[in-house]
Every structure is written in structure tokens, then in C-alpha cells.
C-alpha positions in Angstrom: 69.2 160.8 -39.2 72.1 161.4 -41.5 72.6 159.5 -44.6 75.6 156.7 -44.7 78.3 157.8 -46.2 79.4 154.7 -48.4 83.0 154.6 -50.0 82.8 152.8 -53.3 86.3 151.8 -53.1 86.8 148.4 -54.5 87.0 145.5 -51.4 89.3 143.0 -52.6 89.9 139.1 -51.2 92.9 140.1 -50.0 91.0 143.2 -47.8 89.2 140.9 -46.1 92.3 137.6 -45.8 93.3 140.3 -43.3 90.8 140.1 -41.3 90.6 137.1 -38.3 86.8 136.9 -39.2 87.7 135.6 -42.7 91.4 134.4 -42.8 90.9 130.5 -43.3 87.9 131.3 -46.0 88.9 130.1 -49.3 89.7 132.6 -51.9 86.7 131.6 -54.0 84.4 132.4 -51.0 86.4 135.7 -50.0 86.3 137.3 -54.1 82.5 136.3 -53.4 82.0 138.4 -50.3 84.2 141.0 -51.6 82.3 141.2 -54.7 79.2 142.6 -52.7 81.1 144.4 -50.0 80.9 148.6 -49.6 82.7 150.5 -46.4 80.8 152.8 -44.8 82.5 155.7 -43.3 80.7 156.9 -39.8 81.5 159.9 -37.7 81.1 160.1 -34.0 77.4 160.0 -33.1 76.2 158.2 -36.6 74.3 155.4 -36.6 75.1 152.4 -38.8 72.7 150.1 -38.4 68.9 150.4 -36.8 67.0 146.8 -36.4 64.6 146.2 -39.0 66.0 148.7 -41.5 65.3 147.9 -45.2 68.0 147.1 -47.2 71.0 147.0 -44.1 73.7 145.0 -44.9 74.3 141.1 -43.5 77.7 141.6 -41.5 79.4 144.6 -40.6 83.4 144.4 -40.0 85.0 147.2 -37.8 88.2 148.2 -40.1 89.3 150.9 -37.1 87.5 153.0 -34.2 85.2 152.4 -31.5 81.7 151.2 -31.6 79.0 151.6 -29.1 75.8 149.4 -29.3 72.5 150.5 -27.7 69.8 147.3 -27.8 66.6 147.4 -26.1 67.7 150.1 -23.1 71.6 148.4 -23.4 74.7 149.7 -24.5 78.1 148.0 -24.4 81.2 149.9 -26.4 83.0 147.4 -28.0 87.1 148.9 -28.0 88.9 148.9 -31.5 91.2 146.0 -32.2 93.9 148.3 -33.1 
């Protein structure tokens, strides 16, 4: 498996007011989040997240593209919100 690639860029409150998931959070719990937040940048084919992995993160927020989850013989693409 190829490693994650992980942007370091800095996430800020205002990032993640943008997103539905998080718009009526209040800014004290958002600069919280954000505080502990990294972006991951995946090609086609990578995988993000593997149940039971060590050290994944807690919620994952799709910023663009397609995902496609595979669970227990399951898959179901979830299409971007873009």
C-alpha cells in the first residue's frame, strides 16, 4: 500500500465554516477541530482509510472528487458534492 500523502497546509475555522458538516459549530469548537486537522491528498486507486488501522483519523471530509467504499464484500461510490 502506498503511504498517505498528507498536506501540512494550515486548516483554518473558516475552512471548515464552509463546510455543511460544520457550519452552525461555534467558532471555539471549529479553531478546535481545525487545530488537529491535516488533508490528505489521494490519487485514483489509494486507500485512505482501512478498519482497524492504528492511528487513522476520527472524521474524514471529502473537499472534491469521488469516493468509493468497499465494506465487508460492499461497495457504494459516493458522487462529489461539487
Amino acid at each position: 500500500m502506498k503511504e498517505k500523502k498528507i498536506d501540512y497546509s494550515i486548516v483554518t475555522a473558516e475552512n471548515l465554516k464552509d463546510s455543511a458538516f460544520f457550519e452552525n459549530l461555534p467558532r471555539s469548537y471549529l479553531e478546535k477541530i481545525a487545530s488537529s486537522a491535516i488533508i490528505i491528498k489521494a490519487e485514483n486507486g489509494d486507500v485512505i482509510y482501512t478498519a482497524g488501522e492504528k492511528n487513522s483519523a476520527g472524521v474524514f471530509l471529502l473537499l472534491s472528487g469521488l469516493v468509493k467504499l468497499y465494506r465487508k464484500g460492499q461497495d457504494t461510490r459516493l458522487d462529489s458534492t461539487e
